[in-house]
C-alpha positions in Angstrom: 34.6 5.1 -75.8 37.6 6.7 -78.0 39.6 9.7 -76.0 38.7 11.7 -79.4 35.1 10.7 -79.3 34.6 11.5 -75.7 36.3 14.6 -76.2 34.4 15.8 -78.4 30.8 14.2 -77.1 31.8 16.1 -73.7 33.1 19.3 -75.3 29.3 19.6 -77.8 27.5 18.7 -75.0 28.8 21.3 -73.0 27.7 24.4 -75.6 24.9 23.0 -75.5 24.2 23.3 -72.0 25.7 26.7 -71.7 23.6 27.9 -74.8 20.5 26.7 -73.7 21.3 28.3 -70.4 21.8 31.4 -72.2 19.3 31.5 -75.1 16.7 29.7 -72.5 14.5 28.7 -75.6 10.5 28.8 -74.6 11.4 29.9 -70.9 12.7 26.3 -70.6 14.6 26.1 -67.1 19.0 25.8 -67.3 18.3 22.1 -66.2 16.2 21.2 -69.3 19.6 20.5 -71.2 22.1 20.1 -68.3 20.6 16.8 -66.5 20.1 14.9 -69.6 23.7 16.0 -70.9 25.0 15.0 -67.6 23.5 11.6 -68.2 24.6 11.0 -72.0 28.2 11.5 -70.9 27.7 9.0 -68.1 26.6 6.7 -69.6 28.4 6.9 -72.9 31.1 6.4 -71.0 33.0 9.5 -71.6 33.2 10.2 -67.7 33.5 7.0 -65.4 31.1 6.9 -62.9 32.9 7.3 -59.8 34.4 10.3 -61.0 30.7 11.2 -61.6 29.8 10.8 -58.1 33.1 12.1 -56.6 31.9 15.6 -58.2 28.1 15.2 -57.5 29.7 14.6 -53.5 31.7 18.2 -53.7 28.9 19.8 -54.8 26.2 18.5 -52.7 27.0 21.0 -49.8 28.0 24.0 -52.4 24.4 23.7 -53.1 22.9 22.6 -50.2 24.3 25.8 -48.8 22.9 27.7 -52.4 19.4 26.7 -51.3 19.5 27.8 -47.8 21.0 31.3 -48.7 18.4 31.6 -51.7 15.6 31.1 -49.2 17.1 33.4 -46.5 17.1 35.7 -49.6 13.7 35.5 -50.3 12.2 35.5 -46.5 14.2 38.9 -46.1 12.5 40.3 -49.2 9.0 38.7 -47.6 9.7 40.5 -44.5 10.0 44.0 -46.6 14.1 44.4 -46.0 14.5 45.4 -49.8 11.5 48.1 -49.9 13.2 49.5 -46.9 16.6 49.6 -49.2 14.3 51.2 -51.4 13.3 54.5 -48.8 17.2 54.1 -47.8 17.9 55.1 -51.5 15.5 57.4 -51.9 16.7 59.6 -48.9 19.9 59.5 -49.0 19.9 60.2 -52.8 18.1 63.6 -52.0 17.0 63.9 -55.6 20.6 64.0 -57.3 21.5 61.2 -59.5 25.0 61.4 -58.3 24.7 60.5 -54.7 21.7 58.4 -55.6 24.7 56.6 -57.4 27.0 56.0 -54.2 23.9 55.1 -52.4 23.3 52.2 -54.7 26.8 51.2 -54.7 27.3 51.0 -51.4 23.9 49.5 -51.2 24.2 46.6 -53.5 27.8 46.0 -52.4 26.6 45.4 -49.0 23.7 42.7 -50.1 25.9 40.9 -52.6 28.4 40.2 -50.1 25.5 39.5 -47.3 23.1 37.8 -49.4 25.0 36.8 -52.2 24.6 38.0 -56.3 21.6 36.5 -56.6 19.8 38.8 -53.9 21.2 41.8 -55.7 20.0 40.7 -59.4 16.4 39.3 -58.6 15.4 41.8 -56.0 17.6 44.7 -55.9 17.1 45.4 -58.9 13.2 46.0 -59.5 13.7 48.4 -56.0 16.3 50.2 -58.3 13.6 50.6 -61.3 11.2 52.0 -58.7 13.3 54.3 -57.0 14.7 55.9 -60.2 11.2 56.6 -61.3 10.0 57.9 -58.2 13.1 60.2 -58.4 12.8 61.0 -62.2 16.0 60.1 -62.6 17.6 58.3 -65.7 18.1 54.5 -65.0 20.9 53.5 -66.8 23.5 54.2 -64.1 21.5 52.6 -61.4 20.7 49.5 -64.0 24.2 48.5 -64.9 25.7 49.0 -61.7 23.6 46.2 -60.1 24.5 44.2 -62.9 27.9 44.8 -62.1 28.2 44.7 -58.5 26.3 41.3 -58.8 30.0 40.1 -60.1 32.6 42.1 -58.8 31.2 42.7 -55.1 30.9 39.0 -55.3 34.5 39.1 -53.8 33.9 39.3 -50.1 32.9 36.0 -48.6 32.5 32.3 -49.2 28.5 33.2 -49.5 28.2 36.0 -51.5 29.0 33.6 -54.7 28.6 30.3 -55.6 32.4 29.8 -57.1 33.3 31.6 -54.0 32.1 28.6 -52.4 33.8 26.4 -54.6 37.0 28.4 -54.4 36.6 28.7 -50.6 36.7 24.2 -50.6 39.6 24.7 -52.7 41.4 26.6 -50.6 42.0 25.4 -47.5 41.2 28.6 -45.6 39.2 29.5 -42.8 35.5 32.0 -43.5 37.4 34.1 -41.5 40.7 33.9 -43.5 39.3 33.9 -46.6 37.5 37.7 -46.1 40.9 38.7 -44.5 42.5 38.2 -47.8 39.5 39.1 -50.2 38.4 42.3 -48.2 41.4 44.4 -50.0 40.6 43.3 -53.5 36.9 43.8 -52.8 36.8 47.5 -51.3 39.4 48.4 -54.3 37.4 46.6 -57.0 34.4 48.5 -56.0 35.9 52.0 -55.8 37.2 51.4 -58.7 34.1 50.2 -60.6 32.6 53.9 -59.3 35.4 56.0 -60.5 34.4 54.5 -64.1 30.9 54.6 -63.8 31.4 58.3 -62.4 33.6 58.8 -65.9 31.2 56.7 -68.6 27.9 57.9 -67.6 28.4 61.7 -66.3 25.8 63.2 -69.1 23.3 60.3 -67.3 24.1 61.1 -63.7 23.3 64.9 -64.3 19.5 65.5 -63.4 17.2 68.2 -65.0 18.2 70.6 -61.9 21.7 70.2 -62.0 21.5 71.5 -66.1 19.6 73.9 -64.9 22.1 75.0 -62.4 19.4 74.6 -59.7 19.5 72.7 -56.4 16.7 69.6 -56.5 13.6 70.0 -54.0 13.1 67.6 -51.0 12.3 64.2 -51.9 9.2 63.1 -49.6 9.6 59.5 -48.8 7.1 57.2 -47.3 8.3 56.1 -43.5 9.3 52.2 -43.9 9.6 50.0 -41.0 13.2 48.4 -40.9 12.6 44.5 -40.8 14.7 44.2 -37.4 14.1 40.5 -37.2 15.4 40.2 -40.8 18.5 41.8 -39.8 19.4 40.2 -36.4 18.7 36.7 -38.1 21.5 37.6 -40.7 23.7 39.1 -38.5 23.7 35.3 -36.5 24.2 34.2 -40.1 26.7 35.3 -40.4 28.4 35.5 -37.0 27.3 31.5 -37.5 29.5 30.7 -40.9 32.6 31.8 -39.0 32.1 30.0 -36.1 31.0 26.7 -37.7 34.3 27.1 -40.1 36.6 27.4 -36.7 34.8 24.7 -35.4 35.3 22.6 -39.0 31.4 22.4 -39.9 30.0 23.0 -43.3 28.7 26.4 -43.3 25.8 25.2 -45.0 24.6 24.2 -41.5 24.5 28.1 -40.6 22.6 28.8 -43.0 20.5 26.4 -43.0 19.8 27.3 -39.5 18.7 31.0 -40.5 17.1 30.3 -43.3 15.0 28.0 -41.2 14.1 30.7 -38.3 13.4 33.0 -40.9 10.5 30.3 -42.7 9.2 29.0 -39.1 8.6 32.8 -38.4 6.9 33.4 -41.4 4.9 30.3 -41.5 3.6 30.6 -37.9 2.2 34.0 -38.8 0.6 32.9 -42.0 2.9 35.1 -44.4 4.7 32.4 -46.8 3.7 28.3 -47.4 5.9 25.0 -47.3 5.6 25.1 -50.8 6.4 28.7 -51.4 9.8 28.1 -49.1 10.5 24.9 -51.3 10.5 26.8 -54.2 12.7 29.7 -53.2 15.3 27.2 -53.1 14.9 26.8 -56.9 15.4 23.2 -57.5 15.7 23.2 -61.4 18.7 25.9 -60.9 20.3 23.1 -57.8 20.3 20.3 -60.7 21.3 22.9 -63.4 24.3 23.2 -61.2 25.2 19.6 -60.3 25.0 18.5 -63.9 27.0 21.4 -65.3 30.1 19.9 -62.7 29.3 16.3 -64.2 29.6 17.9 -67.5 32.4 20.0 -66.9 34.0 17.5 -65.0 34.0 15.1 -68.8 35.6 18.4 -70.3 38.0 18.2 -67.7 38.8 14.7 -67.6 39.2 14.5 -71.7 41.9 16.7 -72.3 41.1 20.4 -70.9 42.9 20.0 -67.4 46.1 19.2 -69.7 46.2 22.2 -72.0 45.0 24.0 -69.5 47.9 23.0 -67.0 50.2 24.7 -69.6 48.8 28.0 -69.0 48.2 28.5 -65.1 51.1 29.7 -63.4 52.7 27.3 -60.8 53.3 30.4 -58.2 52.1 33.2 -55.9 53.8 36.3 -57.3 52.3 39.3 -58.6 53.1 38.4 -61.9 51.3 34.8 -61.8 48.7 35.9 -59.8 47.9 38.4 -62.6 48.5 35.9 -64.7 45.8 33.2 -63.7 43.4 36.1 -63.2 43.3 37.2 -66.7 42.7 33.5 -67.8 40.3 32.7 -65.8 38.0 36.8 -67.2 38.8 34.8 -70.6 37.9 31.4 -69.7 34.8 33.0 -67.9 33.6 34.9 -70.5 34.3 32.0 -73.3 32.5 29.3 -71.4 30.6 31.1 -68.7 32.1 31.6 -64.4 30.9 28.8 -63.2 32.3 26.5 -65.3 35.7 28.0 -65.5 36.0 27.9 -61.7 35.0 24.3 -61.9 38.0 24.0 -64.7 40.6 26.0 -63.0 40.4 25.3 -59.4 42.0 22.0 -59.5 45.1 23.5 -61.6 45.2 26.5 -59.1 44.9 24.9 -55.8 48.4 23.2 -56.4 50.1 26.2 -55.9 48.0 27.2 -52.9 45.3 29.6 -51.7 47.0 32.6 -53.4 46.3 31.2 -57.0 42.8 30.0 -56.1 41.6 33.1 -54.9 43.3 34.5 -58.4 40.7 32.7 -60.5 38.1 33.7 -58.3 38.6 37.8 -59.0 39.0 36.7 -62.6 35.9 34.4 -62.9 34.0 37.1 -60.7 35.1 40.4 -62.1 35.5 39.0 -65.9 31.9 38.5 -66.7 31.2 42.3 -66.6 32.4 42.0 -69.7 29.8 40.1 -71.7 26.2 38.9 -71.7 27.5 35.1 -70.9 29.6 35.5 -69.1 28.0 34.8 -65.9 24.0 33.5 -65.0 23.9 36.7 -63.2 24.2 38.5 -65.8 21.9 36.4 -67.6 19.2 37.1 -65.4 19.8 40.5 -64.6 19.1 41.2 -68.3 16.0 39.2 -68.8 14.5 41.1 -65.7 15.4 44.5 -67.4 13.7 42.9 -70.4 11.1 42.7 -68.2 10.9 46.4 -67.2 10.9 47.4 -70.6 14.2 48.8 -70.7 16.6 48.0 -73.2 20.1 47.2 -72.8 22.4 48.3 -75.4 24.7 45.2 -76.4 27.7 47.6 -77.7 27.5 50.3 -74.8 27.3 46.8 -72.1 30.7 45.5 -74.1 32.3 48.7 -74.1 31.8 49.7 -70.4 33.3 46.4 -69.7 35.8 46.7 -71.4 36.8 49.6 -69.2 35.6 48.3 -66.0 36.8 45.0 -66.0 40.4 45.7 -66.9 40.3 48.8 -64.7 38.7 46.3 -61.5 40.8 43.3 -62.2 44.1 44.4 -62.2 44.3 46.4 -59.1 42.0 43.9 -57.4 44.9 41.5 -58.2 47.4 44.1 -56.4 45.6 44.3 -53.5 45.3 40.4 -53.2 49.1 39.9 -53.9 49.3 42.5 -51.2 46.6 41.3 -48.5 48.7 37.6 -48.9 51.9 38.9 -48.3 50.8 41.2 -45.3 48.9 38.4 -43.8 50.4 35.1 -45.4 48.3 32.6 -47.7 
């Protein structure tokens, strides 16, 4: 095949994958269009095979380890951790939106970075619905900010995200290492984030007794039982991703290992099924993934990598590292995250760990500012859909457009920062 034609076979097939991913038409599953795009541009020609399989064989643990944390995810849910996040919120709110607020931040901050975006999107969210209607409080706030903290508490650790797992192979660095260095940018990020929210939705965060000028009543709560088990197996967890990267293991092997204690537990005692564990691990999202790489990997191959090159910066100064940040928000909001991590790291990891973790705060912190631009986002909106709220399009831009700016470039800072207190 011509370089124009497999250019441009590669590049259409690519929308297409990324539109039906977004547009999802009948319900259909991302991987409806993805695998058979993935195998057009194989065997068309426009991406040899090896290359193929060399990128199927980089992302076979990135989602080996995406199942395992999906089903540690969904156990913790079975054994009733997020309605105990729900009581948590409901307390410590004590009936005023603003502190109801914090809680949530804190709250979804926490499971993003613990239990990756996912955990925050698919169940967080529906606790957040309940709680705000026990509480009578408005929901927007609440809403957006798990949407939000989905992407830019995404920062912390190799797990929370899957391009932080892609960025953490890119990198070089240890688990350890790599929350060393991200830690900064994440706490800043996040405070940030809440400063704006505080700012944009103040006439929402005031409840019917603050306008009245009186205090609220006591909020009763029903007693929960915290899910110990739950929380000791992801403690190990994670106390088992930074010894297996010391020791030079695949962290998917840690979590395989708690997502299996976690099922055997649960399937001893009757409260979940093989097949209910098999399809936590959402299979049709694992192949969406793989043939997305193939298919991005064509892009890549036919000419992107080389106009590209022209625009990532070749260094580790503030200046550059600001620099490949703000491409890689565009990038991801033009093409989707996942994608543009999968187009960028290569370029990046040249120049070291302090680029690559650059296009990771872009690609995570960017797609607050758009529907598309991450899956997250995707499906954190077609669950609100589903709880008969609507989401304004305008209001979602424009809050992103404060946030993302207002996240991003201090983020950056604190990363340019973090690598020159503690080396890259």
């Amino acid at each position: 095949m011509s370089s124009t034609l497999a250019t441009a076979l590669s590049a259409a097939l690519l929308v297409a994958v990324l539109a039906c991913a977004v547009i999802r038409p009948f319900g259909l599953p991302e991987a409806t269009v993805a695998v058979p795009a993935a195998g057009v541009v194989i065997a068309a020609g426009a991406i040899p095979v090896d290359h193929a399989r060399a990128e199927a064989e980089l992302l076979g643990p990135v989602v080996g380890f995406l199942a395992a944390v999906l089903v540690l995810a969904k156990l913790c849910d079975d054994e009733g951790l997020f309605q105990a996040c729900g009581a948590w919120l409901a307390r410590t709110s004590k009936g005023r939106p603003q502190r109801l607020l914090a809680a949530n931040f804190l709250l979804a901050s926490v499971i993003t970075a613990v239990l990756s975006l996912d955990a925050t999107v698919v169940l967080l969210t529906p606790v957040v619905f309940a709680t705000v209607a026990r509480l009578g409080a408005r929901p927007k706030p609440h809403v957006y900010a798990t949407a939000h903290l989905s992407n830019t508490a995404s920062l912390l650790l190799p797990v929370s995200n899957l391009t932080n797992l892609l960025a953490f192979a890119a990198s070089g660095l240890s688990f350890t290492r790599f929350a060393v260095l991200m830690g900064p940018a994440w706490a800043v990020a996040i405070a940030a984030e809440y400063l704006v929210f505080r700012r944009f939705f103040a006439d929402d965060l005031k409840s019917d007794n603050d306008l009245k000028g009186h205090a609220p009543g006591p909020t009763t709560v029903e007693p929960v039982e915290l899910p110990v088990f739950a929380l000791v197996t992801v403690a190990c967890t994670l106390a088992g991703f930074a010894v297996a990267s010391a020791l030079g293991v695949e962290p998917a092997w840690a979590a395989l290992a708690g997502a299996l204690v976690l099922a055997g537990r649960a399937l001893i005692r009757g409260h979940t099924t093989p097949l209910a564990v098999l399809r936590a691990t959402s299979p049709a999202f694992l192949a969406f993934v793989l043939a997305l790489g193939i298919v991005v990997r064509a892009v890549v191959d036919n000419g992107l990598a080389d106009v590209l090159g022209h625009l990532v910066p070749d260094s580790s100064s503030l200046l550059a590292l600001l620099g490949t940040a703000a491409l890689a928000a565009v990038l991801a909001n033009l093409i989707n995250n996942l994608p543009a991590v999968l187009v960028l790291l290569p370029l990046a990891a040249v120049a070291g760990p302090g680029p690559v973790l650059a296009v990771l705060l872009g690609v995570n912190i960017g797609p607050n500012l758009t529907y598309a631009g991450s899956l997250a986002t995707l499906l954190w909106r077609r669950i609100v859909h589903q709880h008969e709220h609507d989401v304004d399009l305008g209001e979602f831009t424009r809050l992103g457009l404060i946030t993302v700016p207002a996240t991003l470039i201090p983020a950056v800072v604190a990363l340019w920062l973090s690598l020159r207190v503690f080396g890259g």
